[in-house]
MIZA-969668 format. One line per 10 residues: number of its first residue (from 0); their letters; for each residue x, y, z of C-alpha. Coordinates in steps of 0.2 Angstrom, whole numbers. Layout:
N
NUM	A	X,Y,Z ~ ...;
This chain:
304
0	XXXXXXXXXX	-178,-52,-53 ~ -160,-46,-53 ~ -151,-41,-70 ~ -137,-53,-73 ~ -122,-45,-71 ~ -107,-41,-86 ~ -95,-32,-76 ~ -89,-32,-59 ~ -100,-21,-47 ~ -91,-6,-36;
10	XXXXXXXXXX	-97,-5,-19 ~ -92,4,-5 ~ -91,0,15 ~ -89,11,32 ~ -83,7,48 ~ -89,18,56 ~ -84,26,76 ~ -95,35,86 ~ -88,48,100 ~ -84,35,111;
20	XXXXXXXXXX	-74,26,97 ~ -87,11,95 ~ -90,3,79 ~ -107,2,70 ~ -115,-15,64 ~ -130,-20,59 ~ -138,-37,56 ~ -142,-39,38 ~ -154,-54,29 ~ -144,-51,13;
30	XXXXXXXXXX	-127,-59,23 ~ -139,-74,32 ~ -143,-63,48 ~ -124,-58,52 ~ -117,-42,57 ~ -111,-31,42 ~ -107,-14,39 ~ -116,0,31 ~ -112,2,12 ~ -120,0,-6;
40	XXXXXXXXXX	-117,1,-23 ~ -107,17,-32 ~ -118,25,-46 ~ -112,28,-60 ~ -102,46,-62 ~ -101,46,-44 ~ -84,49,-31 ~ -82,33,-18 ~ -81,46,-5 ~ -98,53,-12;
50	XXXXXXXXXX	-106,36,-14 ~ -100,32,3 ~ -109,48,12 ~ -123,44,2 ~ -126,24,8 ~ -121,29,25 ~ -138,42,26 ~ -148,33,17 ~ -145,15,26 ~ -144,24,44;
60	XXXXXXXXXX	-145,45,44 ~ -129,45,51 ~ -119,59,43 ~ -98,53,43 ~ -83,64,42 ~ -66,63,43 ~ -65,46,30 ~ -49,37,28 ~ -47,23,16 ~ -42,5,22;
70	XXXXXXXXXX	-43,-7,6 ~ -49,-17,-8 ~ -58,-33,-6 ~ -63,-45,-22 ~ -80,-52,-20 ~ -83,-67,-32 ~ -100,-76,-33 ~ -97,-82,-13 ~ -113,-88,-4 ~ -110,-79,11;
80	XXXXXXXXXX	-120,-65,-1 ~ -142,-68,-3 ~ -138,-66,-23 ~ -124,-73,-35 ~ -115,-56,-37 ~ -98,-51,-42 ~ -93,-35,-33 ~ -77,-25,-27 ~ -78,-18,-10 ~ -70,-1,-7;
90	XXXXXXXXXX	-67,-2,12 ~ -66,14,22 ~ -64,21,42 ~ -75,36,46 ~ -81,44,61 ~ -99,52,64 ~ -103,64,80 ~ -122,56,83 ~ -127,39,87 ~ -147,40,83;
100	XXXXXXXXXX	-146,29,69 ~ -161,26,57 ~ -162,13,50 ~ -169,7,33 ~ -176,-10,24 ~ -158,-16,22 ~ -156,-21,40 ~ -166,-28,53 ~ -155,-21,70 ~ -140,-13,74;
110	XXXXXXXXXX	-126,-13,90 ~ -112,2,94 ~ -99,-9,101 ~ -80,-9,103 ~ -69,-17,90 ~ -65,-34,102 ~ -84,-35,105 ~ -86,-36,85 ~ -70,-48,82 ~ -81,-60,92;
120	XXXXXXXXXX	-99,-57,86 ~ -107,-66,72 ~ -101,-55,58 ~ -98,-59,39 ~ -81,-63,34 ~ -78,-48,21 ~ -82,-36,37 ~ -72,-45,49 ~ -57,-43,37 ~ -60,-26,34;
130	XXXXXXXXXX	-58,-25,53 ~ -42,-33,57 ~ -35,-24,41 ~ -40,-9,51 ~ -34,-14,67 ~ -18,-18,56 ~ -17,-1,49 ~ -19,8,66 ~ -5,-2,74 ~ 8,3,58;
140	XXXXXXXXXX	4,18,61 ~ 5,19,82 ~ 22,12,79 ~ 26,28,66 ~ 19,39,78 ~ 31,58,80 ~ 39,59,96 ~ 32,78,104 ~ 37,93,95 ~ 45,81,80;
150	XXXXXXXXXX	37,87,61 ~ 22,74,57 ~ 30,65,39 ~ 24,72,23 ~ 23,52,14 ~ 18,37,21 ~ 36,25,16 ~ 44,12,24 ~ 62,6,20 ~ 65,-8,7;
160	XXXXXXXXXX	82,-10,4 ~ 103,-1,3 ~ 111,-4,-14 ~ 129,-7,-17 ~ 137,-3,-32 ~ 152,-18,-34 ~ 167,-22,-45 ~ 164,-39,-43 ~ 144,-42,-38 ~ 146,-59,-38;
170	XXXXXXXXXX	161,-60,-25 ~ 154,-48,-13 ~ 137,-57,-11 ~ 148,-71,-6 ~ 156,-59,6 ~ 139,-54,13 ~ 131,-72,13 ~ 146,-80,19 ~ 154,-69,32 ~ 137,-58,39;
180	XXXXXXXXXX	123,-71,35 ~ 113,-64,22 ~ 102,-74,13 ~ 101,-74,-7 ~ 84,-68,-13 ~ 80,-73,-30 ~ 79,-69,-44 ~ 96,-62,-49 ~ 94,-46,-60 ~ 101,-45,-76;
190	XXXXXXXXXX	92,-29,-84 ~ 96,-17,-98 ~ 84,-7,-111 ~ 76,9,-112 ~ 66,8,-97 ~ 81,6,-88 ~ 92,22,-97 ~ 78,32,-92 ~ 76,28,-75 ~ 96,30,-72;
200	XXXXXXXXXX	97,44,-84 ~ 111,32,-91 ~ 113,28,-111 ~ 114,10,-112 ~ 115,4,-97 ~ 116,-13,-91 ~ 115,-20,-74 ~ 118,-36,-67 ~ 116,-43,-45 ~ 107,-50,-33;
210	XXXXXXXXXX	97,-46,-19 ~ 100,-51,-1 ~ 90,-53,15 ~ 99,-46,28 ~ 99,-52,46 ~ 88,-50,60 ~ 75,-45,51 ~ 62,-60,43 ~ 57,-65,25 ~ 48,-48,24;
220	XXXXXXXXXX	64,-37,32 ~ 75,-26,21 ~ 88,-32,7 ~ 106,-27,3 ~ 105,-23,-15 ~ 121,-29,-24 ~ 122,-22,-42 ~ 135,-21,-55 ~ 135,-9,-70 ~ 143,-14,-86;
230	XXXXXXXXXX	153,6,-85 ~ 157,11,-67 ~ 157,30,-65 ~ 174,34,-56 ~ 173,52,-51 ~ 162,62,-34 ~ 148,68,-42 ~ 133,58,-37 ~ 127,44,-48 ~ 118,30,-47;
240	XXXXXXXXXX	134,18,-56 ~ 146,23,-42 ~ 154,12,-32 ~ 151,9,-13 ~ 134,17,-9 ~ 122,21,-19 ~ 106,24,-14 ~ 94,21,-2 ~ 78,15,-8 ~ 58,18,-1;
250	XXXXXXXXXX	42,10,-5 ~ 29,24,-8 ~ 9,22,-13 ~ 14,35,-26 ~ 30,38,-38 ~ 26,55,-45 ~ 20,63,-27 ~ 32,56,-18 ~ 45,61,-31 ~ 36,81,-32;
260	XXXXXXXXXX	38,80,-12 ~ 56,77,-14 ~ 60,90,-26 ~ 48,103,-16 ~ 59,98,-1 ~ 77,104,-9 ~ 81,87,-20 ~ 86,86,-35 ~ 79,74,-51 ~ 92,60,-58;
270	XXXXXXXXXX	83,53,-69 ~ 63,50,-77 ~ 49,39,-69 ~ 49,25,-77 ~ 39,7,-77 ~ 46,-8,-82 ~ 44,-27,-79 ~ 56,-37,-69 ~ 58,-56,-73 ~ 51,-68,-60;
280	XXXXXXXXXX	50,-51,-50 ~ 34,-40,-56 ~ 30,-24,-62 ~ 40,-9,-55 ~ 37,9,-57 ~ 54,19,-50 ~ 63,35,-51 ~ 80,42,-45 ~ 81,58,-34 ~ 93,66,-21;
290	XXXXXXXXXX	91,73,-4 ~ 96,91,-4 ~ 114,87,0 ~ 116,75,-15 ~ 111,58,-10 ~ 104,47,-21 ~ 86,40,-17 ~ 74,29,-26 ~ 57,30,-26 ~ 48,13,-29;
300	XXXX	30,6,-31 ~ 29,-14,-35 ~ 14,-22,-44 ~ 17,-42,-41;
């Protein structure tokens, strides 16, 4: 009889590419005969990675390198599953150099096929979105790919939005909205507190604007930012309070390393890391920094 659970269990998942670059499945009873993906539980003390290897050997002797992450998945008491279970799947990529596979009691066959042959198999639905997440992935970053003899990035970050400091916020997003056809995105920020003096290395500073979709780009495109500080700084030396602009702004999986990459790279710190929560907005961890010729940059992570 199976232990009634009190936590969530951790499990991890491989999609896993032979030389040929086809993906492993095999038929488990545990998902009601469908096609699934090698993986197991994570014991305790143990690395996601390690327990990955060690599912992967034990499941189908296959030995995997080269693992790359993919994502989460929240599994909750879903029939799709042999046993009422709650578990979070770690889902990962990796690549193996055999295809002898040896299988054990958890399933019954197995196919090497391509990814558009598993998209239309019998699989279960937490494997088939841990393919198209994949598929997702690989086409980000095809799109990202270096041109010849260009240097490979050092973060993975994509562009979120240009910040204008204004005199008058609210009459320049008029400007914007009426003139270029920029759309209002709510809510408007009115923000002040320690989090934020940190951040902008600014003793009491308090900030008030909107942000603005701008054109061309779809509900999930890049914003004009359109702050105004309650104290403008005046002069040329670089802060985050001056008028015209600002800073540009990048989304990172990481503040701290992406911040240590920018400073190991010839920037320069403005002010702390900081985390704050935005009203109607979510939770925001962000810091200021400068490119090597003064620039102001801000480093962003959001939790919705």
């Amino acid at each position: 009889m199976t232990p009634p659970q009190h936590y969530p269990e951790p499990t991890v998942g491989a999609l896993i590419f032979d030389p040929a670059g086809r993906l492993f499945l095999m038929r488990s009873h545990k998902w009601a005969g469908k096609y699934v993906v090698p993986g197991g539980h994570v014991e305790l003390g143990e690395m996601l990675e390690a327990a990955l290897r060690r599912e992967v050997a034990e499941e189908t002797g296959l030995v995997i390198y080269d693992v790359t992450f993919i994502a989460v998945q929240e599994f909750i008491y879903d029939s799709a599953f042999w046993k009422r279970r709650h578990f979070l799947f770690f889902d990962y990529a990796c690549r193996t150099d055999s295809i002898e596979v040896r299988l054990n009691d958890e399933a019954q066959e197995y196919v090497w096929v391509t990814v558009d042959e598993a998209l239309r198999m019998p699989t279960e639905p937490y494997t088939e979105k841990a393919i198209r997440t994949y598929l997702a992935q690989q086409a980000g970053r095809q799109q990202r790919a270096p041109v010849e003899g260009a240097h490979s990035p050092t973060l993975e970050a994509r562009y979120v939005h240009t910040n204008l400091i204004a005199r008058d916020w609210q009459a320049l997003a008029h400007f914007y909205e009426t003139v270029l056809g920029c759309v209002r995105v709510p809510p408007e920020r009115d923000l002040a507190g320690p989090a934020l003096e940190a951040g902008t290395g600014l003793p009491t500073a308090h900030l008030r604007g909107v942000h603005l979709r701008l054109p061309g780009y779809g509900d999930g495109g890049p914003t004009l930012e359109i702050f105004h500080y309650d104290r403008l700084a005046e002069g040329p030396v670089p802060a985050v309070n001056r008028p015209g602009l600002a800073h540009l702004a990048f989304s990172v999986e990481d503040v701290a390393s992406a911040q240590a990459a920018v400073l190991a790279a010839g920037g320069r710190p403005v002010g702390e890391i900081v985390t704050a929560d935005v009203a109607g907005g979510g939770r925001v961890t962000f810091c200021y920094v400068t490119d090597p010729e003064g620039n102001i940059l801000e480093l962003q992570s959001w939790d919705v």
